[in-house]
BALOBA-1460 file (C-alpha; in Angstrom, 3 decimals):
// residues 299
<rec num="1" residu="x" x="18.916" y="21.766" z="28.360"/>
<rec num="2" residu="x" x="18.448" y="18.466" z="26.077"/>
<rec num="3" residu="x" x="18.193" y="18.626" z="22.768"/>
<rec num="4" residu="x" x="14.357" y="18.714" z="22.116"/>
<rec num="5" residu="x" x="12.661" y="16.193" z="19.892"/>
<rec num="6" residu="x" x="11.874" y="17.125" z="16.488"/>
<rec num="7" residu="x" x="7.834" y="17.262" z="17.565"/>
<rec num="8" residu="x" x="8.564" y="19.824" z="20.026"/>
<rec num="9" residu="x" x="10.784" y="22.472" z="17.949"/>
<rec num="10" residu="x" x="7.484" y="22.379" z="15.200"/>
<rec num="11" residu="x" x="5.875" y="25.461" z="16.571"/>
<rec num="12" residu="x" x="8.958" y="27.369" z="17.497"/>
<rec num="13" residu="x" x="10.359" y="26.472" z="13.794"/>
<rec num="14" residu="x" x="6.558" y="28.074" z="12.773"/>
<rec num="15" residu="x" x="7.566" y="30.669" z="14.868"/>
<rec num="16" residu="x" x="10.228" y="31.560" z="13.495"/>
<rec num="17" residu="x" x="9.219" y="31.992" z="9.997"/>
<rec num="18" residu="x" x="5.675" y="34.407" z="10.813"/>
<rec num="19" residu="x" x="7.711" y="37.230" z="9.564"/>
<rec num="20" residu="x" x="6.558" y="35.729" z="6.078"/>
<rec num="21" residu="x" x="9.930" y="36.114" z="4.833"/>
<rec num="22" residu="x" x="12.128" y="33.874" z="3.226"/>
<rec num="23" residu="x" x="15.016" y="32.507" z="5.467"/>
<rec num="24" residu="x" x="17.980" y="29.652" z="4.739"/>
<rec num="25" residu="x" x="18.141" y="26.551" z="6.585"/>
<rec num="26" residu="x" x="21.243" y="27.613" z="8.458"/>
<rec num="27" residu="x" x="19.012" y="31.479" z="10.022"/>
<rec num="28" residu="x" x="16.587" y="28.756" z="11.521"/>
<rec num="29" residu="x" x="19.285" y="26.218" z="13.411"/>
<rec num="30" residu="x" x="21.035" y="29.430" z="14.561"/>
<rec num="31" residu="x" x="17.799" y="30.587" z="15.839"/>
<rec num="32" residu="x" x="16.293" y="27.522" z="17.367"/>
<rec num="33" residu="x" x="19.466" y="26.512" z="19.165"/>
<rec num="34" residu="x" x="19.338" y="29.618" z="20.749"/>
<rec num="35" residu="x" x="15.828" y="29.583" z="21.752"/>
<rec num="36" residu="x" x="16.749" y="25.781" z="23.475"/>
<rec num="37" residu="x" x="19.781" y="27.635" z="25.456"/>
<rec num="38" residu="x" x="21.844" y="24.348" z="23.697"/>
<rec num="39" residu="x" x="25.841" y="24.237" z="24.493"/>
<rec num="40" residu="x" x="27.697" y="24.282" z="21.845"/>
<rec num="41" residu="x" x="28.707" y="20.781" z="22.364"/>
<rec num="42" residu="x" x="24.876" y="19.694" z="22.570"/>
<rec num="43" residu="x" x="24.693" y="21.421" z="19.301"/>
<rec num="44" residu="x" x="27.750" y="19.481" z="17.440"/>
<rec num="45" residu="x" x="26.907" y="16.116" z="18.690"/>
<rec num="46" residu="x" x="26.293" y="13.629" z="16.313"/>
<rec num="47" residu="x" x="23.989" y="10.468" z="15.322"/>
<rec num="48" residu="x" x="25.751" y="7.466" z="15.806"/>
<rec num="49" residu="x" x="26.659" y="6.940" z="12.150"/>
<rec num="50" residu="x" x="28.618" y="9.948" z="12.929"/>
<rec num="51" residu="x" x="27.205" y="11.195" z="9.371"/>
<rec num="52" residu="x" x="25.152" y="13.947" z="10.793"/>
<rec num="53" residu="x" x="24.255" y="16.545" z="14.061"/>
<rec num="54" residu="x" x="21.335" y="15.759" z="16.165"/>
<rec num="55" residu="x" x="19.706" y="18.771" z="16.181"/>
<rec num="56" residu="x" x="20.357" y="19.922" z="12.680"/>
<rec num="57" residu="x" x="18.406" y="16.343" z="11.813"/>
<rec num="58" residu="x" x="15.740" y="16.895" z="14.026"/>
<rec num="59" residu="x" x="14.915" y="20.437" z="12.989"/>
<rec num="60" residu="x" x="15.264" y="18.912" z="9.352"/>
<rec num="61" residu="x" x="12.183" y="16.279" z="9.977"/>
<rec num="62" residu="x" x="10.230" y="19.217" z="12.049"/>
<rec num="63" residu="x" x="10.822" y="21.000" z="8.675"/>
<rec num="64" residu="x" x="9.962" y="18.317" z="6.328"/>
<rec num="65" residu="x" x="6.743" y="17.528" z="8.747"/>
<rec num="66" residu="x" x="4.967" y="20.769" z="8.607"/>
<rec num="67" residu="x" x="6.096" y="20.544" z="4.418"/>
<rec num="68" residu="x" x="3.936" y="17.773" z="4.370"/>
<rec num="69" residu="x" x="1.195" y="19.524" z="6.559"/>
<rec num="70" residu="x" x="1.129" y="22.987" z="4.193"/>
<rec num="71" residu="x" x="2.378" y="24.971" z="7.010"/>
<rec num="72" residu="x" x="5.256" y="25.932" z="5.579"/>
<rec num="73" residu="x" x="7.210" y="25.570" z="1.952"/>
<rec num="74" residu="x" x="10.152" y="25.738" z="-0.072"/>
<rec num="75" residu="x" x="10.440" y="28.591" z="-2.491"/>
<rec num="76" residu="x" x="13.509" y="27.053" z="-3.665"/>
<rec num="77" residu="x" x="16.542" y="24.558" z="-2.770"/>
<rec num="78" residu="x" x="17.778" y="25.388" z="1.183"/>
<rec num="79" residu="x" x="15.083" y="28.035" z="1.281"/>
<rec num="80" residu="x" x="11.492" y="27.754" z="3.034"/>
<rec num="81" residu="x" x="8.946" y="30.191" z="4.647"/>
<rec num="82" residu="x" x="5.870" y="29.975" z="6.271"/>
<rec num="83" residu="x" x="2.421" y="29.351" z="4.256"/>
<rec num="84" residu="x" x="-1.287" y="30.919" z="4.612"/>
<rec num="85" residu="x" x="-2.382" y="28.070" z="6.182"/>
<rec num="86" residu="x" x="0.929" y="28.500" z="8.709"/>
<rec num="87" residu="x" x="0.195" y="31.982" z="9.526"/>
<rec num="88" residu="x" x="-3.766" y="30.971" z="10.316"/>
<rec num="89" residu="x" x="-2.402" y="28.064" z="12.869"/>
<rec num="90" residu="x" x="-0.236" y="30.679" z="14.471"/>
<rec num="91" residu="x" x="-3.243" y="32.903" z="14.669"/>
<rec num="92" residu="x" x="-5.364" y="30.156" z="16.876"/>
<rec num="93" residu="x" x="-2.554" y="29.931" z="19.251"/>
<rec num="94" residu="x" x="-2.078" y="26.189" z="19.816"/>
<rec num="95" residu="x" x="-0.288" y="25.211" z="22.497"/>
<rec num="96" residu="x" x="1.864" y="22.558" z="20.967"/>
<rec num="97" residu="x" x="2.614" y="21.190" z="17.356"/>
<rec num="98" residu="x" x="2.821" y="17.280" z="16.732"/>
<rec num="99" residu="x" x="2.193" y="14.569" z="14.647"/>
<rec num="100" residu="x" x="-1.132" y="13.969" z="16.296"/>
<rec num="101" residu="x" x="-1.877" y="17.793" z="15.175"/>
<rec num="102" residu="x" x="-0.879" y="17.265" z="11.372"/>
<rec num="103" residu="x" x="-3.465" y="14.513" z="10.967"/>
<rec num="104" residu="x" x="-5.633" y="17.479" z="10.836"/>
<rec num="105" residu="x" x="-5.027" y="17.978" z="7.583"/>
<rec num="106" residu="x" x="-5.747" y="15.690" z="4.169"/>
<rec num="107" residu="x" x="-2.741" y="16.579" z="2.706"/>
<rec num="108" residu="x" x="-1.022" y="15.779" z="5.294"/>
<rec num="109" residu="x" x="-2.357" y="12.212" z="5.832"/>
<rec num="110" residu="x" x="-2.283" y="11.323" z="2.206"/>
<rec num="111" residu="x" x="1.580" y="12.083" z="2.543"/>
<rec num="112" residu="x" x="1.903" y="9.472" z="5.924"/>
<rec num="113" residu="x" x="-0.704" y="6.484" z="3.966"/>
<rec num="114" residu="x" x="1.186" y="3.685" z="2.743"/>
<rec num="115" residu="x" x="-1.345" y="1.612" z="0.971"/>
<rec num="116" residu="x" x="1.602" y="-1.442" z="0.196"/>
<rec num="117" residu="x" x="2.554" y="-1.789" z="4.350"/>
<rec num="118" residu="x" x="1.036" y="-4.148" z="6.566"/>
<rec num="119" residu="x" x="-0.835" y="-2.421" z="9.074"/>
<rec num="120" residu="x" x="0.503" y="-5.264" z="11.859"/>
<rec num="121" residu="x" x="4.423" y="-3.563" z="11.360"/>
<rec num="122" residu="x" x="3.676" y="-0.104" z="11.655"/>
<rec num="123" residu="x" x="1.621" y="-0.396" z="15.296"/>
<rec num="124" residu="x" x="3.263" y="-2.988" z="16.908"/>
<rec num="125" residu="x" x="7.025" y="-2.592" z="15.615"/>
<rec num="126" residu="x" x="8.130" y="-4.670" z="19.277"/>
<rec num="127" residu="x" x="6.834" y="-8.146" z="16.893"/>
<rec num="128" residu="x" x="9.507" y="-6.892" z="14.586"/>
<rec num="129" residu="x" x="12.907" y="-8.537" z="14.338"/>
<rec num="130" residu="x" x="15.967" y="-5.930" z="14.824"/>
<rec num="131" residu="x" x="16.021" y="-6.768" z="10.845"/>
<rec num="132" residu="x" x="12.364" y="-6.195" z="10.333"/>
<rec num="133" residu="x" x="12.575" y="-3.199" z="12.187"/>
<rec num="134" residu="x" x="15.467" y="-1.695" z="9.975"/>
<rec num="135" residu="x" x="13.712" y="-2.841" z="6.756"/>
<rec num="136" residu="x" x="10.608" y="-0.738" z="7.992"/>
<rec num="137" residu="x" x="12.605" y="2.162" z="9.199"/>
<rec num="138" residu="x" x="14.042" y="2.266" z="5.232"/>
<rec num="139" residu="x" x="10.856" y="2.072" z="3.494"/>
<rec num="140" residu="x" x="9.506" y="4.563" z="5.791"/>
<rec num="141" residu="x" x="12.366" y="7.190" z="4.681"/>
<rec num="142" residu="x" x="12.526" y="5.919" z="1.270"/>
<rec num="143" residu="x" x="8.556" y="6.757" z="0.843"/>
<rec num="144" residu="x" x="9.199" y="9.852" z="2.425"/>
<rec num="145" residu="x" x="11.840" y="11.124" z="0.466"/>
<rec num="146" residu="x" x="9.844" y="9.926" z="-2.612"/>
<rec num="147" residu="x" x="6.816" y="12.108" z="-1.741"/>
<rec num="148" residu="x" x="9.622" y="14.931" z="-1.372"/>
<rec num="149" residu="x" x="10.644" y="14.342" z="-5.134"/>
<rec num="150" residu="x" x="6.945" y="14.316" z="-6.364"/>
<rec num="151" residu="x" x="6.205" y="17.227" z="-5.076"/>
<rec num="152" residu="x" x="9.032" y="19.135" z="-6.038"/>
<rec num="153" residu="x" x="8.369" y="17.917" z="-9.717"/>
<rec num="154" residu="x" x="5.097" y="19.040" z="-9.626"/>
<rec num="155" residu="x" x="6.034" y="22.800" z="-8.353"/>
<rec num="156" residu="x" x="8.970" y="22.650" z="-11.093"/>
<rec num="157" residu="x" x="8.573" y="24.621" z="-14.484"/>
<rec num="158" residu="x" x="8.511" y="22.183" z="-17.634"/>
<rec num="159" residu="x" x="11.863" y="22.866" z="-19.218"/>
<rec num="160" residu="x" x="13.314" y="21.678" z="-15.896"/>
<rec num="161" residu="x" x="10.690" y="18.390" z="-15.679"/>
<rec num="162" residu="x" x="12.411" y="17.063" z="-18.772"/>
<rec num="163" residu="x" x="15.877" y="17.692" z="-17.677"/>
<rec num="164" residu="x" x="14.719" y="15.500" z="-14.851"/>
<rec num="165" residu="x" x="13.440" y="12.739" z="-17.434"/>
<rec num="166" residu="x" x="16.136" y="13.047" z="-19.641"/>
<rec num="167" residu="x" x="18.775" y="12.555" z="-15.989"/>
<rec num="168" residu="x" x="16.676" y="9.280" z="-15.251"/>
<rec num="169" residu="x" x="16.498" y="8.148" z="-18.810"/>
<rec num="170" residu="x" x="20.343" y="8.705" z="-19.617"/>
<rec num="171" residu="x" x="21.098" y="6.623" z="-15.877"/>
<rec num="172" residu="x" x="19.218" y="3.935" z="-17.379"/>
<rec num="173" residu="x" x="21.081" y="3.533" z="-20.334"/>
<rec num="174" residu="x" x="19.055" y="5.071" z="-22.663"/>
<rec num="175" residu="x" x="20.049" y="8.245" z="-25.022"/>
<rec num="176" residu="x" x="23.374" y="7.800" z="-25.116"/>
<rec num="177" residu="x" x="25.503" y="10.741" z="-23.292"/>
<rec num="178" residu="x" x="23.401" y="13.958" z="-21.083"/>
<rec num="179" residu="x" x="24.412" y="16.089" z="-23.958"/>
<rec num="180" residu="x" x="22.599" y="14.135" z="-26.847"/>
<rec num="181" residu="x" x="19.885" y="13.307" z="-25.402"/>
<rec num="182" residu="x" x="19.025" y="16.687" z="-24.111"/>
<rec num="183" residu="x" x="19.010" y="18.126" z="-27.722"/>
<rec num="184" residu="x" x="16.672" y="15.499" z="-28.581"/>
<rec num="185" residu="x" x="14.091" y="16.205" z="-25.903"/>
<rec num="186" residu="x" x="11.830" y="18.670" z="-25.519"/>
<rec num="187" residu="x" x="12.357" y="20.094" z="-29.281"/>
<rec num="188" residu="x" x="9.644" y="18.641" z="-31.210"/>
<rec num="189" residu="x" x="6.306" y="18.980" z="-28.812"/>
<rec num="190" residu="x" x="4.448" y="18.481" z="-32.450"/>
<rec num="191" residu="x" x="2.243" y="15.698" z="-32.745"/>
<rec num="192" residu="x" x="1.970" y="14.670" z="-28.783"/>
<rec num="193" residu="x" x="5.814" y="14.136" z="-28.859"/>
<rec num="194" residu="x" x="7.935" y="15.529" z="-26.620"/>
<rec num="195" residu="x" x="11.206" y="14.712" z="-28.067"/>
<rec num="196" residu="x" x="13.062" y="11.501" z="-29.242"/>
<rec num="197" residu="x" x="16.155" y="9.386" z="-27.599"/>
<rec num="198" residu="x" x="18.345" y="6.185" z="-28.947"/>
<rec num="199" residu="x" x="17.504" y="3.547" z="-27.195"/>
<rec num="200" residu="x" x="20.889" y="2.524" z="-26.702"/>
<rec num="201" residu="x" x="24.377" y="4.216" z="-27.414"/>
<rec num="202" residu="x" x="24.626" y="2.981" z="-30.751"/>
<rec num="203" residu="x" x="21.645" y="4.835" z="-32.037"/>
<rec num="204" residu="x" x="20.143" y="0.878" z="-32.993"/>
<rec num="205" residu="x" x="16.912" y="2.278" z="-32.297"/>
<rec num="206" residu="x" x="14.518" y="5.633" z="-31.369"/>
<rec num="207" residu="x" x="12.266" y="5.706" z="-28.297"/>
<rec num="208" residu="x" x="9.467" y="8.589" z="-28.596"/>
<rec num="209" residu="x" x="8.978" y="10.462" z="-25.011"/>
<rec num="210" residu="x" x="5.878" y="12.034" z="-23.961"/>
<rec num="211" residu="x" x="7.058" y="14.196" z="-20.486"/>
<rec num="212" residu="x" x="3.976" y="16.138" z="-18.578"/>
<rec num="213" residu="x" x="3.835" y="17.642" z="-15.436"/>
<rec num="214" residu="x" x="-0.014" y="16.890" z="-15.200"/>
<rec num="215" residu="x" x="-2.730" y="17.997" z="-12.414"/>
<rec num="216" residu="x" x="-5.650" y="15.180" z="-13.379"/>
<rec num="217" residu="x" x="-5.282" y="11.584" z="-14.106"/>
<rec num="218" residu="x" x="-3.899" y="10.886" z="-17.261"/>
<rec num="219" residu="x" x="-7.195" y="9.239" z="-19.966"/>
<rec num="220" residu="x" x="-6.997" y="6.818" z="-22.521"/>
<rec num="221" residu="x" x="-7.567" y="9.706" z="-25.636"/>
<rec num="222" residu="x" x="-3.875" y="10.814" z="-24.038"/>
<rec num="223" residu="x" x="-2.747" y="7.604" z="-24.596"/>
<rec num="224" residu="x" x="-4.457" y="7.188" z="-27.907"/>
<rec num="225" residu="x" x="-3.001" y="10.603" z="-29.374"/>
<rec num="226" residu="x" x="0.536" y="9.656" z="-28.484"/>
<rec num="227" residu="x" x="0.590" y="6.265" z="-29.962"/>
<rec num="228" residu="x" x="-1.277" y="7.933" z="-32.691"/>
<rec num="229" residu="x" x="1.954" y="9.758" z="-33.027"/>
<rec num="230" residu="x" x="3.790" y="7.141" z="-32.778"/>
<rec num="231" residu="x" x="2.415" y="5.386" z="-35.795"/>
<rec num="232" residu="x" x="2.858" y="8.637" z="-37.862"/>
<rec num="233" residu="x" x="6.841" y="8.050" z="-37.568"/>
<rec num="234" residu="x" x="6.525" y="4.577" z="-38.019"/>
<rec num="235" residu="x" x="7.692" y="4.273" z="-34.205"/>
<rec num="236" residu="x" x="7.111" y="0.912" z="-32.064"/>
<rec num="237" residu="x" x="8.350" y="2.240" z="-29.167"/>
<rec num="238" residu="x" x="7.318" y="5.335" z="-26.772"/>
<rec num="239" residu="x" x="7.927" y="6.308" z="-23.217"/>
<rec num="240" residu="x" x="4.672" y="8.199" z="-21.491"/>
<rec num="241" residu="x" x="6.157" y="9.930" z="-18.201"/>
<rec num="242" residu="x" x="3.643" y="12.120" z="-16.198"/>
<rec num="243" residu="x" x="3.553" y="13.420" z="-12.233"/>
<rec num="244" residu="x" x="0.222" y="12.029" z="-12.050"/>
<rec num="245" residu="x" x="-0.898" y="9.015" z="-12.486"/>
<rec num="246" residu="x" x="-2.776" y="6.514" z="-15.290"/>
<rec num="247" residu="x" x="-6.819" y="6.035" z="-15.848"/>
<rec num="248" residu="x" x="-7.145" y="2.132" z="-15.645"/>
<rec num="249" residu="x" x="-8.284" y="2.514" z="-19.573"/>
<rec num="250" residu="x" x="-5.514" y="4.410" z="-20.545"/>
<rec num="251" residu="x" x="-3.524" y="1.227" z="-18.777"/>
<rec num="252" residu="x" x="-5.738" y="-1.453" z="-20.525"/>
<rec num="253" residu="x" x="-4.856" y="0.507" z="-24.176"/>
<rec num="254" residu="x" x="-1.175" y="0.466" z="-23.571"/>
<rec num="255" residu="x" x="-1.089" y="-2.994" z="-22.872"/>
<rec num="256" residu="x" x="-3.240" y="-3.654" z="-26.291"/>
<rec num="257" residu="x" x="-1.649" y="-2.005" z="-28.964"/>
<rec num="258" residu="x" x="1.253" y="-3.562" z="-30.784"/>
<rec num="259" residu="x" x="3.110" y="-0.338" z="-30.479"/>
<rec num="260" residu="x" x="5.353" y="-1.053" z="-27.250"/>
<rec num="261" residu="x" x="4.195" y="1.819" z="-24.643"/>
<rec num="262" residu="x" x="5.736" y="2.153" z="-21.261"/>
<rec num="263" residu="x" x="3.788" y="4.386" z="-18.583"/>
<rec num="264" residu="x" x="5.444" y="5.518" z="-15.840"/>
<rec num="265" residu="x" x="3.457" y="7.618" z="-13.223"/>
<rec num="266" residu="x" x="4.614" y="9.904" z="-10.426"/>
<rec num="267" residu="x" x="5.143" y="7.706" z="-7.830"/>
<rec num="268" residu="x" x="7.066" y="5.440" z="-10.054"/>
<rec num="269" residu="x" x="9.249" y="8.311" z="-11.324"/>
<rec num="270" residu="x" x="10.302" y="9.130" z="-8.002"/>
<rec num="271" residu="x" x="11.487" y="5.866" z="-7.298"/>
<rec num="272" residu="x" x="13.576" y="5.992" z="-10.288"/>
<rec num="273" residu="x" x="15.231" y="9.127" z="-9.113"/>
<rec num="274" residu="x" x="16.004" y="7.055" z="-5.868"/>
<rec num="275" residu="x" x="16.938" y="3.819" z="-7.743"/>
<rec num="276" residu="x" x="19.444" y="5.933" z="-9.963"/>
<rec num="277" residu="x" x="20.937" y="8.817" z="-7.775"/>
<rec num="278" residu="x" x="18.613" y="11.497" z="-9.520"/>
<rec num="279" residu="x" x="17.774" y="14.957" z="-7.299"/>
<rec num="280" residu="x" x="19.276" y="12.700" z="-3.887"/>
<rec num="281" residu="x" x="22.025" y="12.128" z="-2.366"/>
<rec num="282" residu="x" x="23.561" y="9.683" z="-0.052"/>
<rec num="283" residu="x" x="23.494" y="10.711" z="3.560"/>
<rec num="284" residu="x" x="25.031" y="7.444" z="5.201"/>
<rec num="285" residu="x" x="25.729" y="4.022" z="4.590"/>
<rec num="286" residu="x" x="25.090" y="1.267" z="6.833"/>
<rec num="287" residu="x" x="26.566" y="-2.340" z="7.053"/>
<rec num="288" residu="x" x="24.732" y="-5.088" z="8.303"/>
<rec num="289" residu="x" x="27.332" y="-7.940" z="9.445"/>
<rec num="290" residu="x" x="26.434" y="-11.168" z="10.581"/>
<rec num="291" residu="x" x="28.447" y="-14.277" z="12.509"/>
<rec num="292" residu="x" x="30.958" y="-15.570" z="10.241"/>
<rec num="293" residu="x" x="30.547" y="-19.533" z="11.570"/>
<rec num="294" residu="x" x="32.917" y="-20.909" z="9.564"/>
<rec num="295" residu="x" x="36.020" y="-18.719" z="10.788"/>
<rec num="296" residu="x" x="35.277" y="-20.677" z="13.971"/>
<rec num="297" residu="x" x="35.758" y="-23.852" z="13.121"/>
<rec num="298" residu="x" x="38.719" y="-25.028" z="14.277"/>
<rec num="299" residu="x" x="41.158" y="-27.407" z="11.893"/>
């Protein structure tokens, strides 16, 4: 048999987790293979970057699909089982699981939207150049993956959120080593301040850090408390880093005040992480090579 597409191990992958129990990655490719009757050779062969199996990759998006759908969830790293809503869609009996069934749910949808892409790329990709089609193909992971991130900082417990700012902060340059500036975060909490990092190795200067997990949109009497705070140390500087995201007025007072306060949302948080190697890791690497005219010239 051929190794199915990732669409069509969905349900058997729901299947396999109605027990309601807990099972590793590895239980469910063990499984699944031999539900599909696949060879063992069917089950070692690779994508053509060589980086990674077939199947192992599709069950991985069937996976991260249904994630995104509430059907199923991840207790912890390598580690999912199936969800309420996972055991009532079992209970209906549906013949099939796709993409097309997913859409069923908000959650799900939200996840998919990407308000910054051209509508034009997505449903006719054939106007694309081979380039254009690559660059799409990125940003569609890239968003992906950063949804991944968000969500797993909003399940996370708070001790662990700010050893995820303090990570980002300290590959930005900021803080110093990992080690100082995780004694200097997540100490204080007095005031609306969360902790306090140099902004550069040297210790020439302090920036005040405000970390939340939060459910709501962040207000402007937020913003107004912390650069309160701020003012109360005789501070200029301050870092506001939430999993939500920013009330317009709570924008328009940061941009107002002399005090210098940077806000950085969920979304933008997670691209940080994938700007600066924080919670991912590289998979593959690909090089895009182009005619070299000039070696063709001939003297």
């Amino acid at each position: 048999m051929a190794i199915p597409d990732f669409q069509t191990i969905m349900l058997p992958l729901l299947r396999f987790c109605a027990d309601g129990k807990e099972h590793a990655n590895q239980e469910a490719l063990d499984a699944l293979a031999t539900e599909f009757g696949l060879t063992n050779d069917e089950r070692k062969k690779l994508l053509p970057s060589g980086q990674q199996r077939v199947f192992d990759n599709r069950v991985a998006w069937a996976r991260a699909h249904m994630k995104m759908a509430l059907l199923i969830e991840n207790p912890r790293r390598g580690i999912f089982r199936i969800t309420g809503r996972g055991k009532f869609i079992l209970e209906q009996s549906p013949p099939s699981i796709d993409l097309k069934f997913l859409r069923q749910f908000s959650e799900y949808v939200d996840a998919r939207e990407k308000p910054k892409s051209d509508a034009s790329t997505v449903t006719v990709p054939e106007a694309q150049t081979p380039e254009e089609q690559i660059e799409q193909a990125y940003e569609t992971l890239r968003e992906n993956l950063a949804g991944e991130l968000l969500q797993q900082l909003k399940s996370a417990s708070p001790s662990f959120f700010e050893k995820v700012v303090v990570d980002v902060l300290v590959r930005m340059g900021y803080g110093g080593s990992l080690k100082d500036a995780g004694q200097a975060i997540g100490r204080s909490g007095d005031e609306g301040i969360d902790g306090v990092i140099n902004e550069d190795r040297l210790g020439l200067d302090s920036i005040y850090i405000q970390a939340k997990r939060w459910e709501g949109t962040v207000s402007r009497p937020e913003i107004q408390k912390f650069a309160g705070a701020l003012q109360g140390k005789r501070a200029t500087k301050g870092v506001f880093i939430t999993t939500s995201d920013f009330s317009e007025g709570s924008r328009d007072f940061a941009s107002n005040i002399s005090s210098k306060i940077i806000l950085i949302d969920g979304n933008q948080l997670a691209d940080l992480m994938i700007e600066y190697g924080v919670g991912v890791s590289t998979i593959v690497t690909y090089e895009l090579k182009k005619l070299d005219s000039d070696f063709f010239v001939e003297g």
